[in-house]
C-alpha positions as CSV (number, residue, x, y, z in Angstrom):
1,X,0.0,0.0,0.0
2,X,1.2,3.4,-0.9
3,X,0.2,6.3,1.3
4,X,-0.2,9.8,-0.2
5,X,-0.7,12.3,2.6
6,X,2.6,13.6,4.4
7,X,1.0,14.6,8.0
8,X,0.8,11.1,8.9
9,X,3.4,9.1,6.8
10,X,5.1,7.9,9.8
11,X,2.5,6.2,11.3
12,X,1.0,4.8,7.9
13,X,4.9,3.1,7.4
14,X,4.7,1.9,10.9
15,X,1.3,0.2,9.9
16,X,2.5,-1.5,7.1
17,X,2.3,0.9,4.4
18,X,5.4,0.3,1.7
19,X,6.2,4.2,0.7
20,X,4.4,7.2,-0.3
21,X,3.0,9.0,-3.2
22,X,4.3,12.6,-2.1
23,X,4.0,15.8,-3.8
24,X,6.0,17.1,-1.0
25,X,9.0,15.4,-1.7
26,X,9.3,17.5,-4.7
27,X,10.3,20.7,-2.9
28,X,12.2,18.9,0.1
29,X,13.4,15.4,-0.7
30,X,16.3,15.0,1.8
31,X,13.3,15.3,4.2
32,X,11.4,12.8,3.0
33,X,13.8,10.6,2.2
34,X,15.0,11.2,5.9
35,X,11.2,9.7,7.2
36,X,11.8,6.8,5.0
37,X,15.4,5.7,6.4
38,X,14.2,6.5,9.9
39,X,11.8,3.9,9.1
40,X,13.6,1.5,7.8
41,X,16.5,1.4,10.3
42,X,13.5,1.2,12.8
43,X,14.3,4.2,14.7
44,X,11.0,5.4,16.7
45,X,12.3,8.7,17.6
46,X,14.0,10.2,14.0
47,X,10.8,9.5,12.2
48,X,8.8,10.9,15.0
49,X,11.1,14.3,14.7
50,X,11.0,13.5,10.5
51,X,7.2,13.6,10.7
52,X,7.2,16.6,13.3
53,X,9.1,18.7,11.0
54,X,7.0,17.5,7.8
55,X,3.7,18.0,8.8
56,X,3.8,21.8,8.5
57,X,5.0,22.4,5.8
58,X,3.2,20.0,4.1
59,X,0.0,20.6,5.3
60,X,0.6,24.3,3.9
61,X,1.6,23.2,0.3
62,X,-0.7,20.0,-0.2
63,X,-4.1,21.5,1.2
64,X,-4.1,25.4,2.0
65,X,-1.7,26.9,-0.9
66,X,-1.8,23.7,-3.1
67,X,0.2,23.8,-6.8
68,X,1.3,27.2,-6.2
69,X,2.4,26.9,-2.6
70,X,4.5,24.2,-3.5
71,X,6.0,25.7,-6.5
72,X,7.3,28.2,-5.1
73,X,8.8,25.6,-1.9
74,X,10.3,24.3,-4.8
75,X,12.2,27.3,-6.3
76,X,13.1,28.0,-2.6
77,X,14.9,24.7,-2.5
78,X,17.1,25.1,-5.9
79,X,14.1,23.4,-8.0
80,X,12.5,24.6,-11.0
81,X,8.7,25.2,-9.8
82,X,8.1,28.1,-12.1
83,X,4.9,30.0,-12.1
84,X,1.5,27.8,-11.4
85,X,-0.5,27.6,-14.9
86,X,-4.2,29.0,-15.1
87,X,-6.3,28.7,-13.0
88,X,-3.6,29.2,-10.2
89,X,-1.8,32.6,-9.6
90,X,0.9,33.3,-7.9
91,X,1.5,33.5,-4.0
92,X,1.1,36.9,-2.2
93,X,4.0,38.0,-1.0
94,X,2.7,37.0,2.7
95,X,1.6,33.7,1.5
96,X,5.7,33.7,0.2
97,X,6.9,34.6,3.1
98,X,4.4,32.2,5.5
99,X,6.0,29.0,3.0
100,X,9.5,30.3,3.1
101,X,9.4,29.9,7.1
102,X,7.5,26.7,6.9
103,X,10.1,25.1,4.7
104,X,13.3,27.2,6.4
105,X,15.1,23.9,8.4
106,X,13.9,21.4,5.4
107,X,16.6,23.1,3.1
108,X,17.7,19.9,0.5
């Protein structure tokens, strides 16, 4: 089973799921990739910090800013999101600002 919603990948792994379908991993892989080892190498309390530090940030570009939230997460991390196509537009420059703090210690 694949699980596709980041806020609680950690305890989908731990109940048997076999990886993710993530659109977050696009703007912060090492992070994601980080969840997955800490699962893997069966330590409880780096994929309990992992998901900690996910959750945010990916409950901000999944479900409140969506394609454009995570575009721009990507640019931030040296990734080519580019500008949302229609019907999205652009972040504010709050909404930039509120992502670029969410996604601050999740630098890849």
């Amino acid at each position: 089973m694949l699980w596709g919603t980041e806020s609680s990948l950690w305890n989908a792994l731990k109940g048997g799921a076999c990886g993710a379908v993530s659109a977050f991993a696009n703007a912060a892989p090492y992070a994601a990739i980080a969840l997955w080892e800490a699962h893997r190498t069966r330590e409880e309390a780096a994929g309990v910090d992992w998901q900690s530090r996910i959750a945010p940030p990916a409950e901000l570009v999944g479900v409140r800013f969506g394609v454009p939230g995570l575009k721009h997460a990507m640019d931030l991390n040296g990734y080519y999101g580019g500008p949302p196509r229609l019907p999205w537009t652009i972040l504010s420059p709050a909404e930039k600002l509120e992502v670029q703090d969410a996604f601050a210690d999740l630098k890849s």
